[in-house]
N, C-alpha and C positions, 0 to 999 in steps of 0.2 A: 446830214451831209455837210450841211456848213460849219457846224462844227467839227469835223473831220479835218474840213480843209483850214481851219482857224486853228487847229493843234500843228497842223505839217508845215504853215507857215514862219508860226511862234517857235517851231524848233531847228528850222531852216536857218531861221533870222537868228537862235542863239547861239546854233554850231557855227554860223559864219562870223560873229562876233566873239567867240571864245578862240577860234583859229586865229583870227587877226590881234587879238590881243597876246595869242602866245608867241606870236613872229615878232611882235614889238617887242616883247619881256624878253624874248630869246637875241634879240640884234644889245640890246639893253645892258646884257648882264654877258655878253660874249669877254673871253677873256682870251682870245687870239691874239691881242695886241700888247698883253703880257709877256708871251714865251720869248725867248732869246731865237733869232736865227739858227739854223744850222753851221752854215758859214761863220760865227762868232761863238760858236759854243763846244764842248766836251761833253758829247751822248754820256750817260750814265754807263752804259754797259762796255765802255772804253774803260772806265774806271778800275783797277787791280782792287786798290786797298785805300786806309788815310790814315795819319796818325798827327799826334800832336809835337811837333819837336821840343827841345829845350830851351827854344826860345818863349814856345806857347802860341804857336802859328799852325795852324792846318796845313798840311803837308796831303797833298791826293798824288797817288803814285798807278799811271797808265798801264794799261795791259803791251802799249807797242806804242812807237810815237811816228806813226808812217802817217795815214791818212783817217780822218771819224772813219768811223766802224768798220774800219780796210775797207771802204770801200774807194775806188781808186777815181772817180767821180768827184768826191767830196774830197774838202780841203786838208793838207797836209798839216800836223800839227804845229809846224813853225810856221807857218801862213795866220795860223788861227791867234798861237802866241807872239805875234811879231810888235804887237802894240804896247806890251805886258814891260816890266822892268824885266832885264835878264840877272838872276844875284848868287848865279852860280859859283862865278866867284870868291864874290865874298864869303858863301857858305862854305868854298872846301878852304879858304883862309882860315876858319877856325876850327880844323883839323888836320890832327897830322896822319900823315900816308902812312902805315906801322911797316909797308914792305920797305919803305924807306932807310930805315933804322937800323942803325950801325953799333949801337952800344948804347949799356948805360950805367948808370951808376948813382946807388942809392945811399941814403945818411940818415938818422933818427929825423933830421928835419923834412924830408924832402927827396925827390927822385931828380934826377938830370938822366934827359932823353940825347940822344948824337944820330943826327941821320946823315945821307950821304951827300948832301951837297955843304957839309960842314957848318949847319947848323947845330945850337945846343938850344935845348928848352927844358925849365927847374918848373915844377912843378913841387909846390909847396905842399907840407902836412894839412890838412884840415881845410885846404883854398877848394876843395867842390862838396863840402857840406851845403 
């Protein structure tokens, strides 16, 4: 009998120290404090596509840019990007509108583009190799 009770004690005592040890290992190795908010982030399943532009920049291109995962609770997507550089800009600076374009007129060396607010742009032989 007392050894019965010398086994259920020994195993009381190592279940109650293998529990306590895996709350410590689990608070330890918690990785909660890793993740991005909601509030500051783009759910994945927001995400359409991504490609790499011709600058060599990742480019991620959104299903909708209303609210995270339409849900109308959660933050709009200019709220979330409002921190962010905006460089839209400059990226349609380095192209031209083609509905724009009024004429043109090409040479062995080169093309000349004419759009409609009377610009011209020469685009040379062999300049986007």
């Amino acid at each position: 009998m007392k050894r019965k009770l010398f086994y259920i004690i020994i195993t009381v005592l190592l279940c109650t120290l293998a529990y306590f040890s895996g709350i410590r290992h689990a608070e330890s190795t918690s990785i909660s404090g890793s993740y991005i908010p909601l509030d500051e982030c783009i759910p994945l399943e927001d995400v359409a596509c991504y490609y790499i532009n011709d600058s060599g920049f990742l480019c991620v291109e959104l299903k909708d840019i209303r609210y995270q995962m339409d849900d109308l609770n959660n933050n709009a997507y200019i709220d979330v990007l409002g921190g962010m550089e905006d460089v839209t800009e400059l990226y349609n600076d380095r192209y031209i509108d083609m509905d724009t374009i009024t004429g043109y007129s090409g040479t062995d060396d080169g093309l000349m583009i004419y759009t409609e607010d009377g610009n011209g742009y020469y685009l040379e032989v062999g300049m986007m190799d």
